[in-house]
N, C-alpha and C positions, 0 to 999 in steps of 0.2 A: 504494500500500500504506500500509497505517496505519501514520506514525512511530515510531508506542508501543508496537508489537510489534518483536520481534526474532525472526528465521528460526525457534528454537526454538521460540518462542511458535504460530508459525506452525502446527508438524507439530506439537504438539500438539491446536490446534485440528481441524487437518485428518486426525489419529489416529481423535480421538473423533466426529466423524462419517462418518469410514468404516467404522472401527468399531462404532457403532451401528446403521446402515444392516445391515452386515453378518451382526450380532446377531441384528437382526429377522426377515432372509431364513434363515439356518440354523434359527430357533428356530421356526418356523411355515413350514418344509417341508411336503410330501405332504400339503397339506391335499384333500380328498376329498370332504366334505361340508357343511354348512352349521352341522351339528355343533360340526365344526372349526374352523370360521372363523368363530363366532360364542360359543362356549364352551369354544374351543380342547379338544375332547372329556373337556371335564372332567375331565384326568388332571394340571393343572398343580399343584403345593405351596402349602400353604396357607399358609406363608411371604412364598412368591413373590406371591402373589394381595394380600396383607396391606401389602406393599413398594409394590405395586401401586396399592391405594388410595391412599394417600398419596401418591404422586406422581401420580396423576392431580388431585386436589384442590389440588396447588402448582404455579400456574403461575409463569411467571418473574414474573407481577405480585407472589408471593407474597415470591419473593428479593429484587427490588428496590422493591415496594412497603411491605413490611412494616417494614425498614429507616428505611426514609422517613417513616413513623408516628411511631417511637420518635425520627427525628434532631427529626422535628418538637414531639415532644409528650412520650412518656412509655410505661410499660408498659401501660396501662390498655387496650388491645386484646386482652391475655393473659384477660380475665374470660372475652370470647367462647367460650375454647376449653375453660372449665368445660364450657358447654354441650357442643360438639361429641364430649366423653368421654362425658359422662351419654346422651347421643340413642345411641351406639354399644353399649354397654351392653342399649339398651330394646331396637335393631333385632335386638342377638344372640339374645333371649331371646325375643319375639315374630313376628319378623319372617322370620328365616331359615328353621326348618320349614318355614312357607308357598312359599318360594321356593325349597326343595328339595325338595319333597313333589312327585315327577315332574321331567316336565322342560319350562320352559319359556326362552323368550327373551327376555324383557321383562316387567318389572312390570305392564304393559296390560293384560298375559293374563289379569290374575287379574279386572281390572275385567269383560271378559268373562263371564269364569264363573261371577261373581256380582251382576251387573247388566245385561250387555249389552253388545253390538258397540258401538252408539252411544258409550256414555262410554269403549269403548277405543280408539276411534279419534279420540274428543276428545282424550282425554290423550295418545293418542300425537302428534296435531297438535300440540297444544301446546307439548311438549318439541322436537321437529324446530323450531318457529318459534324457538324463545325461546334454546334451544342454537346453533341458527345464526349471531343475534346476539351471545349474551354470547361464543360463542368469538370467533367473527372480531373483538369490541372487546378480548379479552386476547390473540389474535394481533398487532391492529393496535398498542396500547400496548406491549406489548414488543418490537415491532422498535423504536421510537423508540431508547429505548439501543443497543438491538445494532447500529443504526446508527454512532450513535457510538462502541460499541465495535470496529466492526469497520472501519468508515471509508466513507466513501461511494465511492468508487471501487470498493471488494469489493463494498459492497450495489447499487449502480446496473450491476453484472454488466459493467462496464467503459464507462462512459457511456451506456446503450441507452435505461434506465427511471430511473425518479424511486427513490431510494435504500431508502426506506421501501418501496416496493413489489416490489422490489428484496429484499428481506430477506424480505419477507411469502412470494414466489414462492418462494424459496430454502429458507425452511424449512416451508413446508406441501407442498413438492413431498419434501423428502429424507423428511417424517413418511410422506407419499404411499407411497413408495415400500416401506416395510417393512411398512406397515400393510395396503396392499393386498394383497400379496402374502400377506403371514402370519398373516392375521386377530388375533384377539385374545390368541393364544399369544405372539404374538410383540411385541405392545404389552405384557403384560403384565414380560416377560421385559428388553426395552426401558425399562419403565419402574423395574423393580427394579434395574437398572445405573444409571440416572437420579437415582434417589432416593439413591444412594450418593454421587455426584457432589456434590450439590447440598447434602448435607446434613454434605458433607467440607468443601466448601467454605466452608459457614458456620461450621465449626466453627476452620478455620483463621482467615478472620477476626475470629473470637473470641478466639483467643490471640496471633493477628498485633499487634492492632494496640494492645494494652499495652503490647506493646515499644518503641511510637514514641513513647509519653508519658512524662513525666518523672514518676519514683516505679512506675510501671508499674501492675498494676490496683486495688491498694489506693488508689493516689490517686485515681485516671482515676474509682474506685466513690466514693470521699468526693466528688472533685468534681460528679459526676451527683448524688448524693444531695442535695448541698448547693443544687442548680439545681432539684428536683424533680421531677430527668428516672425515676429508681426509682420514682416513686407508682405503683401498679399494682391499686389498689381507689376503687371509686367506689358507696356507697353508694344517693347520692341515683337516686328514680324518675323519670325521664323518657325521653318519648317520641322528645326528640329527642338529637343531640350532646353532649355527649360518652359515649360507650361506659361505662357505670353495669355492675353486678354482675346485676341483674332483666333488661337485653340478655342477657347470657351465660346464666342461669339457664333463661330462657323462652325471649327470642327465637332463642337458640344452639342449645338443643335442639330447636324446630322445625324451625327449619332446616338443621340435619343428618337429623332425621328424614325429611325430602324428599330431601335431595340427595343420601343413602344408601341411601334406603327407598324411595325414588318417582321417580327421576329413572335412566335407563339409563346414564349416563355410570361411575356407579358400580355400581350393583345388577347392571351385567351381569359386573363381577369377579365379584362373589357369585353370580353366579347360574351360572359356571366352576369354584365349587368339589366335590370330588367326595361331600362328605357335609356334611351337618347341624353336624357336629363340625369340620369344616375349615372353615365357612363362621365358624361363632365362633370361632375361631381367628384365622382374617385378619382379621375387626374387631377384636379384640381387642387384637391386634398392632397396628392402626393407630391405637387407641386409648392404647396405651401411645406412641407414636412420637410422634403429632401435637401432644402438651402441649408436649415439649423441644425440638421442631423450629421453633415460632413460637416462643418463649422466648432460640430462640440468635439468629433474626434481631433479634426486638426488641436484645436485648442487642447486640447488632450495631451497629442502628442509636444507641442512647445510645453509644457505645463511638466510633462516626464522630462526634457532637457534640460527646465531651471534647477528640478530637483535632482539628478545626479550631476550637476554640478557641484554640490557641495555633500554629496553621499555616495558612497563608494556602493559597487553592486555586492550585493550577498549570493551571489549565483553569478558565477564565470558568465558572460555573454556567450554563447554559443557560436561555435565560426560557421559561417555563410556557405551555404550547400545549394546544389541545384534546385530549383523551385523558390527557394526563398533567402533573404540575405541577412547578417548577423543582425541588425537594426531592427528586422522584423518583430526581435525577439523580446524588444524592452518594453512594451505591454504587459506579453502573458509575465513577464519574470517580477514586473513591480506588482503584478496582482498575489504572485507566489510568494511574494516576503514583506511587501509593506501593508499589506491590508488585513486590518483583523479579522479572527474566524469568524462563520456564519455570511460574512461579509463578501469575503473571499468567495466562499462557496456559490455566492449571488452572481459575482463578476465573472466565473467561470462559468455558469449558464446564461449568462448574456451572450456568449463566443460560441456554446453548443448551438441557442437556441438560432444563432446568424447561421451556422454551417446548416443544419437540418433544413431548415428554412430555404436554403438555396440548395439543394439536391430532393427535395420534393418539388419545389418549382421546377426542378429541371424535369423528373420524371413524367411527371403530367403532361409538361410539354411536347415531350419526346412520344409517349405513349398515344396521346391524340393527334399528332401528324401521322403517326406510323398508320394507325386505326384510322381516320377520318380520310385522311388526303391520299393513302395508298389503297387500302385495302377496300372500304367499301365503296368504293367509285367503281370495281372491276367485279363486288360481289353484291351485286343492287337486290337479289335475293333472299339475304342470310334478315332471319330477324334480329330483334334487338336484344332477345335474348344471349344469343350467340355472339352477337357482335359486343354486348357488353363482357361477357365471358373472354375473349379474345382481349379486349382492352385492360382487364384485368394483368394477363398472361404476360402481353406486353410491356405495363410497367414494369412486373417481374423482369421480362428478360432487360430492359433497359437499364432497370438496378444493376443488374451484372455486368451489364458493359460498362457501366461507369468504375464499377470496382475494375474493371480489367484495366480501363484506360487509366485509372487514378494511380493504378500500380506502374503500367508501362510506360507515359511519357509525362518521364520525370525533367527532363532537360530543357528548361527552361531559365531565364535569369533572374527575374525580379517577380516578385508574387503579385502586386497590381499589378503592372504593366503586363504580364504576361495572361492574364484573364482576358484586359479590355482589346491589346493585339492582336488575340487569338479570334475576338471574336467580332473584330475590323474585318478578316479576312474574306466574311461572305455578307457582313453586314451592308456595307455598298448594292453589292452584288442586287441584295433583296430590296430596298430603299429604291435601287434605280426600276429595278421590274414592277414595281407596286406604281411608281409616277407615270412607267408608261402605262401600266394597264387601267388605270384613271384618269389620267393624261394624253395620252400620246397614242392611243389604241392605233391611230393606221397606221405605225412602224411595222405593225406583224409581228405575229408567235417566231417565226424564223429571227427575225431582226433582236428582239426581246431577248430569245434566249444567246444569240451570239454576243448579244452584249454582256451580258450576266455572266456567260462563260468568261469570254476575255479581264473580266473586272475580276472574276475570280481567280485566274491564272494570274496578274499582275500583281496581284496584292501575296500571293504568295512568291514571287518574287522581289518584294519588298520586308516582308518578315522572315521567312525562313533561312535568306543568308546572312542575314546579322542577327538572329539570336540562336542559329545552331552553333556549337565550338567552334572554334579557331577556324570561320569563312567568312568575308566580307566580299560585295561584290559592287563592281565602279559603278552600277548605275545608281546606287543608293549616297551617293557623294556627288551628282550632279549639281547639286545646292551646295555643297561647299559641308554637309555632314548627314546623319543617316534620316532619313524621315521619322519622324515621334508617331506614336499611337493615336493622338489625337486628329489628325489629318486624314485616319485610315477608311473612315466612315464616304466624306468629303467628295476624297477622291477614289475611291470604286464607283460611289455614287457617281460621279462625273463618267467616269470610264463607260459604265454603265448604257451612261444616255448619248454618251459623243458616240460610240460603235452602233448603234442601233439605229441611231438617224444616218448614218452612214450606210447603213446596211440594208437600210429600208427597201419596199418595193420601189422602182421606178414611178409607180402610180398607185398612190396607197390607197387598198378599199378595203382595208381589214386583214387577217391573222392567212399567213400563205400557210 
């Protein structure tokens, strides 16, 4: 057992995951139909759906990486999330009618109906490949701490498996479990408990850890100030490092416009809501949430630098390993030695309650592409019996892919940056197919989907040689250094819609 806990600590821990578990199975009961298990019969509160987004978008990389930013650098990651309000904004007023007008399951559907199967089963391939990965690498990066928060004897299930793997099982099985069972009522309902947790948690150590400096926060804010750790605007344009104002303005808002607009992980909250009015409501609400939820971790994080400036660590820092970097680590370690019991054991399920929470969002959404956008479009036969039977089985095997992928692709360098990177790569891709198929319908299914491809091959020639080992390649130095994460949304998206109006028929009358 982990020294660092005490028995308290303990049934705290082991409260909130029975507890949650338990949540999940009463709250997506009697489910019936595919309805149900997939838009949890659109009768959930548009509160709840609102709470919902937002903890599916914070994984535990968000808790202990965002931290890690701010212990390393500054507020300057705060410009990002101009963007991500304004993108919320556009999706409420354009976006949402479309996605409530009937009923569908997936943003795919619409590529369908105004282009063609083909680009909806690209985009739907897309998202199933590219979610696969970036889950299982924010699965795989966040057991490393909860390893160490929880000790390797608890993660290694009593000496069986390797401890990391060990955590991975442990908690993509407990997500397993509620999420199978209770579709996405019950991930929703899951993740509005979640997002309580986590964002008590940050809030306590935002007022905790004043206490332990001397002068308390007016000094702890003069001495960050006087370090440069508060700068939190960056005028200058660049393509690359560090996070400028033009990231958050442009690159922020496309890339919420995908990963709310065009990516199922999110859009199928929205697409659970039961009107037009309840759907801008929960973004609305998660619009107003998500500015002061990154804002308390950064502050967080500055707030952990004034204090070991003058306290030495009681736990070695851990050295920097593939997935995530030493810096990561100074969160879960001030939670392990400077927080008293009970206490402790609260800020430790603040971290569980971010990871679960983002690996049943992922399932769901993986489980209702696979089911919705492949399977019964080619089995218009099977009832709902069967087909909810099937959707079940599904997030099952999804579970397991993610345990595969969470074990096998560990190489990666930076724990945020390698989530939002990963999943730049197809994010464009879908963003640019969604504006032609609402947009731009005479480019054609042909045109659409070469664009989609092309924006997807590109972007993987922008990420994969500069974060696999020791490969760098000239076209990512055209600018004079390598492209950031932020720009990745952007420009796929451009890529997107430049090859497709290139591509177009000579005389556009619709999907060739």
């Amino acid at each position: 057992m982990n020294g660092h806990f005490s028995p308290g600590d303990w049934s705290i821990i082991a409260a909130y995951l029975g507890g949650i578990v338990a949540l999940g199975l009463w709250s997506g009961r009697e489910q019936k139909t595919t309805r149900d298990y997939f838009l949890g019969s659109r009768n959930v509160p548009w509160w709840g759906i609102g709470l919902s987004i937002v903890a599916a978008e914070t994984s535990a990389l968000t808790v202990i990486g965002v931290p890690a930013i701010a212990y390393g650098g500054n507020l300057m990651f705060i410009q990002m999330i101009i963007g991500y309000v304004i993108a919320r904004v556009i999706l409420a007023v354009v976006m949402v009618p479309r996605y409530l007008r009937g009923e569908i399951f997936s943003p795919y559907q619409l590529l369908e109906t105004h282009l063609g199967r083909g680009p909806r089963r690209l985009a739907a391939g897309l998202f199933l490949f590219l979610e696969t990965l970036a889950a299982g690498v924010r699965v795989f990066v966040a057991c490393i701490p909860i390893r160490l928060l929880l000790g390797e004897q608890v993660c290694s299930l009593g000496g069986l498996v390797d401890p990391i793997l060990g955590a991975i099982v442990m908690f993509v099985g407990l997500s397993l479990l509620y999420t199978c069972l209770g579709g996405v009522k019950a991930v929703i309902w899951t993740d509005a408990v979640q997002f309580g947790l986590f964002l008590g948690g940050g809030l306590f150590a935002l007022f905790y850890i004043p206490t332990l400096v001397d002068g308390g926060w007016s000094a702890a804010l003069a001495q960050a100030g006087a370090a440069g750790k508060l700068a939190w605007l960056n005028l200058d344009f660049t393509l690359g490092a560090p996070i400028n104002l033009w990231m958050g303005l442009f690159g922020g808002t496309a890339l919420v416009l995908s990963t709310h607009g065009a990516e199922q992980l999110i859009v199928q909250r929205v697409l659970a809501c039961g009107s037009v009015g309840d759907g801008r409501k929960a973004l609305a609400l998660s619009a107003v949430l998500i500015f002061p939820l990154f804002l308390i971790f950064l502050l967080v994080g500055v707030l952990l630098w004034v204090f070991y400036q003058g306290h030495p660590f009681q736990i070695p820092l851990p050295e920097g390993r593939p997935g995530i970097k030493s810096v990561d680590f100074i969160f879960p370690i001030f939670m392990l030695t400077e927080v008293p019991h009970l206490l402790r054991g609260g800020l430790i399920v603040a971290i569980l309650a971010a990871a679960m929470s983002s690996i049943s969002s992922a399932l769901t959404a993986l489980a209702s592409v696979s089911t919705m956008d492949f399977v019964r479009p080619v089995c218009p036969g099977w009832s709902e019996e069967r087909l909810l039977r099937l959707s079940r089985w599904s997030t099952a095997g999804w579970a397991v892919a993610l345990v595969g992928t969470a074990w096998l692709t560990r190489e990666v360098r930076f724990v945020l940056d390698a989530a939002f990177s990963l999943r730049g790569l197809t994010s464009g891709a879908l963003l640019g197919g969604l504006i032609l198929a609402l947009f731009a319908r005479g480019v054609g299914a042909r045109a659409a989907m070469t664009g989609m491809l092309v924006s997807f091959a590109a972007m993987n020639l922008v990420y994969w040689p500069a974060n696999l080992p020791a490969t760098r390649a000239w076209w990512l130095h055209a600018f004079g250094r390598e492209i950031f994460w932020p720009w990745f949304t952007l420009l796929g998206t451009a890529l997107t819609l430049g090859v497709a109006v290139l591509a177009r028929p000579r005389q556009a009358g619709g999907a060739r």
